[in-house]
C-alpha positions in Angstrom: 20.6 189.9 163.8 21.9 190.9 160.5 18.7 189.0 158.8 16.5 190.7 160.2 17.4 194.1 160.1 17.4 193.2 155.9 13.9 192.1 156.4 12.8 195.0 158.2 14.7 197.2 155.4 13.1 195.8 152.8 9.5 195.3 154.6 9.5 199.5 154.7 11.1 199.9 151.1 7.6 197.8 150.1 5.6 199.8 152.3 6.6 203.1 151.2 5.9 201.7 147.3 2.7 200.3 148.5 1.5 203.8 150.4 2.4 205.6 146.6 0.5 203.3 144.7 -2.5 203.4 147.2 -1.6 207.4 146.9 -1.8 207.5 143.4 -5.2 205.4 143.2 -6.6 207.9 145.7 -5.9 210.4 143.5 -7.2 209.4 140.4 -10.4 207.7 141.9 -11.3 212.0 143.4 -9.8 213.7 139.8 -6.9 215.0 141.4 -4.8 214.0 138.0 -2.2 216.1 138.3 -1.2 214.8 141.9 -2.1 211.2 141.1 0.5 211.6 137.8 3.1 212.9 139.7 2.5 210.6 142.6 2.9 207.5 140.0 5.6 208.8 138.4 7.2 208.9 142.2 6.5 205.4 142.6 7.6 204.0 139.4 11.0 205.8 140.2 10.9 204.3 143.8 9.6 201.0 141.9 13.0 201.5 139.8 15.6 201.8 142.7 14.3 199.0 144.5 14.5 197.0 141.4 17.7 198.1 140.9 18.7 197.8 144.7 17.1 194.2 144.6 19.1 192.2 141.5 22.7 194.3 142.6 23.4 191.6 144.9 22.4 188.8 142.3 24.9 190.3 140.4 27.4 191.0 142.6 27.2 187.5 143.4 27.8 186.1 139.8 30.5 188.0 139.0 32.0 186.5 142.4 31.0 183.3 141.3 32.7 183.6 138.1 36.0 185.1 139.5 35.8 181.6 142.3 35.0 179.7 139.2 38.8 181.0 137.2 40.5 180.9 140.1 41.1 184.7 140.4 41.1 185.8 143.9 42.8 188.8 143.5 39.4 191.2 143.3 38.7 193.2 147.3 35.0 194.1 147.3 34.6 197.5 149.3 33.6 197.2 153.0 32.6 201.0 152.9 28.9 201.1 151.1 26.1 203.4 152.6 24.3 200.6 152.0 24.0 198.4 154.9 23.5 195.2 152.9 25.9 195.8 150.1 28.6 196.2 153.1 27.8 192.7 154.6 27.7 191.0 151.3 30.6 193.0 150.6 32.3 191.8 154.0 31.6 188.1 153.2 33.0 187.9 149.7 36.3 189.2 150.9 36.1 186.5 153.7 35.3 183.8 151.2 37.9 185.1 148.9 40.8 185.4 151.6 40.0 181.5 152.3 39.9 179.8 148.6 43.0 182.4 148.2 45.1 180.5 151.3 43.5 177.1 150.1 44.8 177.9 146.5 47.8 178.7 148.0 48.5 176.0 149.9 47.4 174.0 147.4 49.9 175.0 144.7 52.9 174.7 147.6 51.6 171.1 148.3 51.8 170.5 144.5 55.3 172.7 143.8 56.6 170.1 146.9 55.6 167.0 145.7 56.3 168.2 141.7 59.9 168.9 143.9 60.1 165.5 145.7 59.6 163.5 142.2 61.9 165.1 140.4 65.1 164.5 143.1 64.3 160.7 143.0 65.7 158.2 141.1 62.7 156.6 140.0 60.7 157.7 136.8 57.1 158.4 137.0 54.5 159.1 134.1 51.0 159.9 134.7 49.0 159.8 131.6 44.9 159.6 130.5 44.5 155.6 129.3 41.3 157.2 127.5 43.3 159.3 125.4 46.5 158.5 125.9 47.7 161.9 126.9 50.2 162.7 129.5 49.9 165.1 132.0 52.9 165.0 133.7 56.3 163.3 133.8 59.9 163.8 135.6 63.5 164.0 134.4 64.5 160.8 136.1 62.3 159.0 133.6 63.8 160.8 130.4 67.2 160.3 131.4 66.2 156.2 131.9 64.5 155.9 128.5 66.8 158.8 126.9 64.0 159.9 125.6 62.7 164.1 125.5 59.9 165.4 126.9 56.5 164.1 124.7 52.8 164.9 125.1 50.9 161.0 124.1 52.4 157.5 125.2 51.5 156.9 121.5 54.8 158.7 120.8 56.6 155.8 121.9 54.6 153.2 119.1 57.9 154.0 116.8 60.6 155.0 119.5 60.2 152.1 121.9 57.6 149.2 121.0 58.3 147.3 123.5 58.1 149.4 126.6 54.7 150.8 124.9 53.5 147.6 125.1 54.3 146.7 128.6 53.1 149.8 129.8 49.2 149.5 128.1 48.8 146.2 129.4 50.2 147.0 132.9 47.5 147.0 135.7 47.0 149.1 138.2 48.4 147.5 141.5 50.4 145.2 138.8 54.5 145.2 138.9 57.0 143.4 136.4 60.3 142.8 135.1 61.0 144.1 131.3 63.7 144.2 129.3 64.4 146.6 126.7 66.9 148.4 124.3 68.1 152.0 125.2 70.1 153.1 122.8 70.7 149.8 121.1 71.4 148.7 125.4 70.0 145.5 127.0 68.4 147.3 130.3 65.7 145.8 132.9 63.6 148.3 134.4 61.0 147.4 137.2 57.8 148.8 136.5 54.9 149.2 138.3 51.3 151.2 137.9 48.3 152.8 140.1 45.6 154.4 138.9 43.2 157.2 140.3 40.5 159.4 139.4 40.5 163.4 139.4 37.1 165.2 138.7 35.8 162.1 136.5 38.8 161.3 134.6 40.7 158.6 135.3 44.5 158.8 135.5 47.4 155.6 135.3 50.6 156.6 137.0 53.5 154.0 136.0 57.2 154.2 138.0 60.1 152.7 136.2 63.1 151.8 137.8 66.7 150.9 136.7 67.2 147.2 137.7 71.1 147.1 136.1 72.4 150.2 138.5 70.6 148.5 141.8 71.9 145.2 141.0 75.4 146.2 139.8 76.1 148.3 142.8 74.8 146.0 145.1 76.4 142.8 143.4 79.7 144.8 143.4 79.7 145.6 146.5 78.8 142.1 147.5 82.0 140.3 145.6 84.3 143.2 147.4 83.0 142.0 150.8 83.6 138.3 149.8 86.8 139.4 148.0 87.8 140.6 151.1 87.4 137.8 153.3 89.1 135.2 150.4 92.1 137.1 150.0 92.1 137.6 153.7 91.9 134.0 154.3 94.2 133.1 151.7 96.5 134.9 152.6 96.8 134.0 156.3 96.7 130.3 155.1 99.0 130.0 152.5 102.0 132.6 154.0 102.8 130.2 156.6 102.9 127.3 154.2 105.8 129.7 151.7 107.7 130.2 154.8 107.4 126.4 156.4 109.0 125.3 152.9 111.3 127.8 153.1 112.8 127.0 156.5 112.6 122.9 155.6 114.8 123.5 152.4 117.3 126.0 154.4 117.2 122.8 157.4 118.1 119.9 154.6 120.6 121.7 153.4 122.6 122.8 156.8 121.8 119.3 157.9 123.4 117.7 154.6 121.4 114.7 155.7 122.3 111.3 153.8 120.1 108.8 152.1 120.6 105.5 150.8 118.9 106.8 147.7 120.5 110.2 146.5 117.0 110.4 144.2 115.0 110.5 147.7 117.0 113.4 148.6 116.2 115.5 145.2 112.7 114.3 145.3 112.5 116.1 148.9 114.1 119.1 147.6 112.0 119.3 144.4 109.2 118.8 146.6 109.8 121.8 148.9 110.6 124.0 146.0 107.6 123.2 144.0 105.5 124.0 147.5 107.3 127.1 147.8 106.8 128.2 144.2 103.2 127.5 144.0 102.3 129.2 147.5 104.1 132.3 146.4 102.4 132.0 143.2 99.0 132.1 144.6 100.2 134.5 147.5 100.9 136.8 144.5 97.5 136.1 142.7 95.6 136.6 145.7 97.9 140.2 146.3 96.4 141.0 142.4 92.6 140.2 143.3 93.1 142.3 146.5 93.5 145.6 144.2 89.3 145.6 143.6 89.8 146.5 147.5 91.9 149.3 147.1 90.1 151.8 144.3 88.0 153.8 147.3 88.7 157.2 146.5 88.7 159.4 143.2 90.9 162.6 142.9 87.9 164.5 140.1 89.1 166.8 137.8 88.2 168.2 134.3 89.6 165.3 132.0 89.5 166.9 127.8 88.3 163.6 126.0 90.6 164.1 123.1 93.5 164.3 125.1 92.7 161.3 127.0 91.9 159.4 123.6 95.4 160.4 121.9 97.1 159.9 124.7 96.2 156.4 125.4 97.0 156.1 121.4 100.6 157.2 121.9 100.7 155.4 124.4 99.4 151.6 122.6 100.7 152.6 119.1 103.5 150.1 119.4 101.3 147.6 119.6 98.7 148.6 117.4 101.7 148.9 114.7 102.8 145.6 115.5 100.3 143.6 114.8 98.9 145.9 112.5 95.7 147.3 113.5 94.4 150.3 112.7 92.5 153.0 115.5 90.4 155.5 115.0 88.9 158.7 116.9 85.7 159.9 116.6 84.6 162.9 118.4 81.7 165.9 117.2 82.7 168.0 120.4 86.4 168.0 120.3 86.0 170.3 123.5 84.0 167.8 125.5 85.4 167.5 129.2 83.9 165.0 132.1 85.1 165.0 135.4 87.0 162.3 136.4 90.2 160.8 138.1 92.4 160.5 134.9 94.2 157.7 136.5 91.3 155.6 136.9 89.9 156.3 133.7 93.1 155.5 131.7 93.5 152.4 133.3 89.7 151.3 132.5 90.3 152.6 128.9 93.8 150.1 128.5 92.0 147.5 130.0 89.5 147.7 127.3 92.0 148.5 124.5 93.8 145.6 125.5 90.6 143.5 125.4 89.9 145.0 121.8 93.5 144.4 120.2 93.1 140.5 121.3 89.6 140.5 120.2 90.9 141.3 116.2 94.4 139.8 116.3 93.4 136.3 114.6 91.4 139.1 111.7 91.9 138.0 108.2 91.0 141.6 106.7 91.3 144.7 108.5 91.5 144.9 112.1 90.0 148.2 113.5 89.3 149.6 117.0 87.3 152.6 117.4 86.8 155.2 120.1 84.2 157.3 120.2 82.8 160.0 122.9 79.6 162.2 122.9 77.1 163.9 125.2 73.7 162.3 125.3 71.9 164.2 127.8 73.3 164.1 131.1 75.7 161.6 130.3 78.6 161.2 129.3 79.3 158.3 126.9 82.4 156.7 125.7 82.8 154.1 123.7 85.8 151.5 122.7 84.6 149.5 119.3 86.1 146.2 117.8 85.9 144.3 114.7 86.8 141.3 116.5 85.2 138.0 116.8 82.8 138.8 119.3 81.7 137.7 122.5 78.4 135.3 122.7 75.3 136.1 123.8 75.0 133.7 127.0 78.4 135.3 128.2 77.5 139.5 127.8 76.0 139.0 131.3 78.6 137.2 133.0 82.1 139.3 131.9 81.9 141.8 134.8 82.3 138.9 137.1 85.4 138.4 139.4 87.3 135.4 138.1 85.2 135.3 134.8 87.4 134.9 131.6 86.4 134.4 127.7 90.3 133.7 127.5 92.2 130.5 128.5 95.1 132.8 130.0 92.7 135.9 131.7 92.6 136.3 135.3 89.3 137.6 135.4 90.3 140.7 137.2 90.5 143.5 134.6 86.6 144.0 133.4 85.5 143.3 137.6 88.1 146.5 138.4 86.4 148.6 135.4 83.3 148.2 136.9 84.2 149.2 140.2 85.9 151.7 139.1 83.1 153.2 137.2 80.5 152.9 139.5 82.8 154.7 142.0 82.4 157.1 139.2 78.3 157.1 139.1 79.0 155.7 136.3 78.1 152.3 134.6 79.9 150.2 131.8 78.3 147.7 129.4 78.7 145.9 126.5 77.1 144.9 123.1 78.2 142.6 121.2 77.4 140.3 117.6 79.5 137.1 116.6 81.9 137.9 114.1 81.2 141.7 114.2 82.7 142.9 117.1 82.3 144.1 120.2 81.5 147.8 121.6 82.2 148.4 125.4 80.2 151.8 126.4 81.4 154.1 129.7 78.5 156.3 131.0 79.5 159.2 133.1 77.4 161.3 134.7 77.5 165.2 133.5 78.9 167.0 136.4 79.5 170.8 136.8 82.6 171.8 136.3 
């Protein structure tokens, strides 16, 4: 209905130029100059505001187009107009506006949710151009893995991290693997995998990296406490009644004062009996030792100073240390750094390691020096117990958070298994590096929490 009311409009605006013309014509053809003049002068005027009239909505239109075209919806075209058309032109800009204005909306909430949801996961994602190299977007969760800042190219990573540069360039898209690099002078495996899509003709290659070592040493902990469990359990119930059958045999010989031909039979029993009972209590009380992995369940937190924690565990291994004549240092550029933690817990991991250290340099011909060290690094927390020891080899780095695992004749196998635990109870991890002949340096991650 609209249409044609325009045509009819603009069918009468012609006519009335066409009569003027035809007017004007008339006039000149019978010497009426003065009307024909004035009479062309009329229509070229009329000629003018139709003209006019005409290319308004043209450019009405372009300058819509353009404001569509920056993405600025924020213009409201006038629904008022004497003009009829100019009002329903007017009308259906603002009703294409109001849509690409909920659209644009929606889509930046769609965006701002997802941007969201990538950044609370675990997982690090990169999206970057393979063309060019350039990144167009990347979360925390993949800085803190790397420990690496924000950068702008992949390309950035040719002198920070070969390695992972590498794996990532010649990743394909619907491709996985297993790498292993150095973070910080650390051994960790990531899992990465890659996808690629295209976004108004340019193609994009989004790779997810995930931290291997924290899935597998949380789930392989908790694995040996379950089987802990059930060992010591079993033990246990097995070997109690065995201490206390001994126990009740060696009371019964003795009340019965029985008598052999052979007096030697007689102590033979007896030794018998006693050695029975020694070595069932014996492994009663090593199974009662491996049954402490069991116990660390809960943390009391609390704002721990790192020098105070470093000096005291000092005092508290200086006889020791001045003993057997080994000199410890601290090291620490924020003498005011603080992480929360249950003290407890934390000084018994830290003697457990200084233990570790002071028999790692006690067979030192020159000087035998531990280290500790803390800083922030992001959000984490490191600490850090150094040796000048003999080292630990390469084969074994893997295998010395493992229950019953040793590197010495006499270990139990206990102490680095209840560090771990106790650190991932923390959020934390622990690892190790570690050179023949050079040493060894133990590192404690915590997490930075507020305080």
């Amino acid at each position: 209905m609209r249409i044609k009311k325009y045509k009819l409009i603009w069918f009468i605006r012609l006519l009335v130029l066409f009569l003027l013309l035809c007017a004007a014509a008339f006039c000149f053809a019978y010497k009426q100059n003065v009307v024909a003049v004035i009479t062309a002068v009329i229509a070229v005027l009329y000629f003018n505001a139709i003209y006019k009239q005409l290319l308004k909505p043209y450019r009405q239109i372009s300058e819509f187009a353009e404001a569509v075209f920056y993405r600025d919806f924020s213009k409201n075209y006038t629904t008022s107009p004497a003009d009829k058309t100019e009002h329903t032109l007017n009308n259906s800009f603002n009703t294409i506006n109001n849509v690409l204005k909920e659209l644009s909306i929606e889509k930046e909430a769609q965006f701002l949710y997802l941007q969201t949801m990538l950044e609370l996961i675990d997982t690090g994602v990169i999206s970057y151009r393979p063309d060019t190299g350039e990144i167009t977007w990347m979360n925390e969760s993949l800085k803190n893995i790397i420990k690496l800042p924000q950068f702008k190219s992949v390309y950035f990573l040719e002198k920070r991290n070969e390695i992972l540069l590498e794996e990532m360039l010649s990743l394909k898209a619907g491709e996985n693997k297993m790498i292993s690099i150095d973070v910080e002078h650390i051994p960790t495996k990531l899992l990465i995998s890659a996808t690629s899509f295209t976004t108004d003709g340019i193609n994009y290659h989004l790779v997810a990296f995930k931290n291997v070592d924290e899935v597998v040493d949380e789930t392989e902990a908790k694995a040996w406490q379950k089987l802990l469990s059930v060992m010591t359990h079993e033990i246990m119930n097995s070997v109690a009644p065995i201490s206390s059958l001994a126990d009740t045999l060696k009371k019964r010989l003795g009340a019965e004062k029985i008598n052999f031909a052979n007096p030697d039979v007689m102590e033979d029993i007896e030794l018998g009996i006693d050695t029975i009972k020694s070595r069932s209590e014996g492994l009663l009380k090593f199974t009662a030792t491996y049954r402490n992995l069991n116990k660390v369940t809960h943390l009391n937190l609390e704002a721990v100073p790192v020098i105070d924690l470093f000096e005291n565990l000092l005092q508290l291994m200086q006889p020791t240390l001045t003993q057997k004549n080994i000199e410890a240092e601290i090291i620490l550029k924020n003498t005011h750094l603080t992480l929360m933690a249950d003290i407890h817990f934390v000084e018994q991991v830290l003697i457990n390691l200084l233990v570790n250290a002071i028999e790692a340099v006690k067979n030192n011909k020159g000087t035998k020096k531990i280290t500790l060290t803390a800083e922030q690094r992001q959000q984490k927390i490191w600490l850090q117990v150094a040796d000048n020891g003999m080292g630990i080899e390469q084969d074994l780095l893997d295998k010395v958070f493992i229950p019953f695992f040793s590197t010495k004749k006499t270990g139990s196998g206990i102490g680095l298994s209840l560090c771990r635990q106790i650190m991932l109870l923390h959020k934390g991890s622990i690892s190790v590096q570690s050179k023949i002949n050079e040493g060894a340096v133990f590192v404690l991650q915590f997490p930075v929490t507020e305080t």
